[in-house]
N, C-alpha and C positions, 0 to 999 in steps of 0.2 A: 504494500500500500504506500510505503515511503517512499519507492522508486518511483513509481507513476504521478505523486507528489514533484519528486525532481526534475521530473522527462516533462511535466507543464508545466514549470518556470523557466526553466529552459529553452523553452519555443515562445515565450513572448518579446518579441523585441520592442526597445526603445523605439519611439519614433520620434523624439527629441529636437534630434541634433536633423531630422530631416523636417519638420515643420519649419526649422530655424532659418535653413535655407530656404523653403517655400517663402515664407514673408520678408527676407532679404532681398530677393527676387522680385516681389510682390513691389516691395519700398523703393525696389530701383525704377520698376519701368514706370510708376506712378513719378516717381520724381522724373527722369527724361523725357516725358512724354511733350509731343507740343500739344496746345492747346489752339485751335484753330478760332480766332473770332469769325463770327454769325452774325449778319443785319437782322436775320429773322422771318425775310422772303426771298423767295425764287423769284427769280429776274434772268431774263435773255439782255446779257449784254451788247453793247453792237458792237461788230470788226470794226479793227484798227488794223493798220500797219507798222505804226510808229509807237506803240507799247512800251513803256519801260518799268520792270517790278523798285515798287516801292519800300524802305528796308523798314524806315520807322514809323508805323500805324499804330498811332492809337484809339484811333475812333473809326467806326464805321457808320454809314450813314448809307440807307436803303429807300430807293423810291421803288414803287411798283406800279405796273400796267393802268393799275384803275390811280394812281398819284397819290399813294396812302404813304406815308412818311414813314421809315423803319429806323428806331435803334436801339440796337444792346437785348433783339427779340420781342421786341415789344412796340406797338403802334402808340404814335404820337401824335399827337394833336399839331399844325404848324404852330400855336401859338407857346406849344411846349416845347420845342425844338432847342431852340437857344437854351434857357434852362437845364433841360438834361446834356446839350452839348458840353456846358458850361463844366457841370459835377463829372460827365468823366473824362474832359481834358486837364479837369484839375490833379485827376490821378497818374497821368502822365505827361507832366503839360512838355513834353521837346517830341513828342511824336506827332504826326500828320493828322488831315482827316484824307478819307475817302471814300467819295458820294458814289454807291454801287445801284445807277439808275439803269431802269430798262428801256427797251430801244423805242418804246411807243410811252414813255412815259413823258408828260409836258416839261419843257424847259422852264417853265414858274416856280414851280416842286426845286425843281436840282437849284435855281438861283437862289431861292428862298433860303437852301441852306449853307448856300454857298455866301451870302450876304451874314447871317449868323454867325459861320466863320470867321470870317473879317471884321465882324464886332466884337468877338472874343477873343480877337488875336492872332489865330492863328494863321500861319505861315504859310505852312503847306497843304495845297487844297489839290487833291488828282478827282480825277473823275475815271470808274473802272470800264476795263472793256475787252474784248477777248481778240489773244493774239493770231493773227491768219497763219 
């Protein structure tokens, strides 16, 4: 009876030192991971040729087809526009904006925020669009 006691602690292994490694793994690809920002609508951007990718963005700024204001996932009012521009350039204020309008969206929408911009400063204003 005391052998068959021995011979079943014998067959249980730690699993320890291998959970340990699971969540070191876990802790790595969570910390390198990028994080893609999101205006919060699908938009058909329009062809360019003369495209250049922009390195430091901090704001995104989404018009859509029907001229619905997008940012940060979220629909905004134009009178809110400035406002929430305002709170997340403050979070990084030396990065860009970039107005990701769609190709049937009215040019009043894209100025409106693009006028915005230039009341709170900021510098660099691209507008997105897909490379041919």
């Amino acid at each position: 009876m005391r052998r068959r006691a021995q011979a079943a602690e014998e067959k249980v292994a730690d699993l320890t030192p291998m959970l340990d490694v699971v969540f070191i793994m876990l802790i790595f690809f969570i910390v390198t991971a990028t994080f893609i920002k999101e205006t919060g609508v699908e938009v058909n951007r329009p062809d360019t040729e003369t495209a250049e990718m922009k390195k430091t963005v901090s704001l995104l700024v989404g018009v859509s087809p029907d001229n619905q204001i997008w940012i940060d996932k979220k629909k905004v009012d134009i009178r809110n526009v400035r406002p929430t521009m305002e709170r997340l350039h403050a979070e990084n204020p030396k990065g860009g904006l970039v107005i990701i309008a769609d190709g049937v969206s009215k040019v009043e929408k894209v100025l409106a925020v693009m006028d915005a911009a230039r009341n709170l400063g900021i510098a660099q204003v691209a507008i997105a669009s897909e490379d041919k």
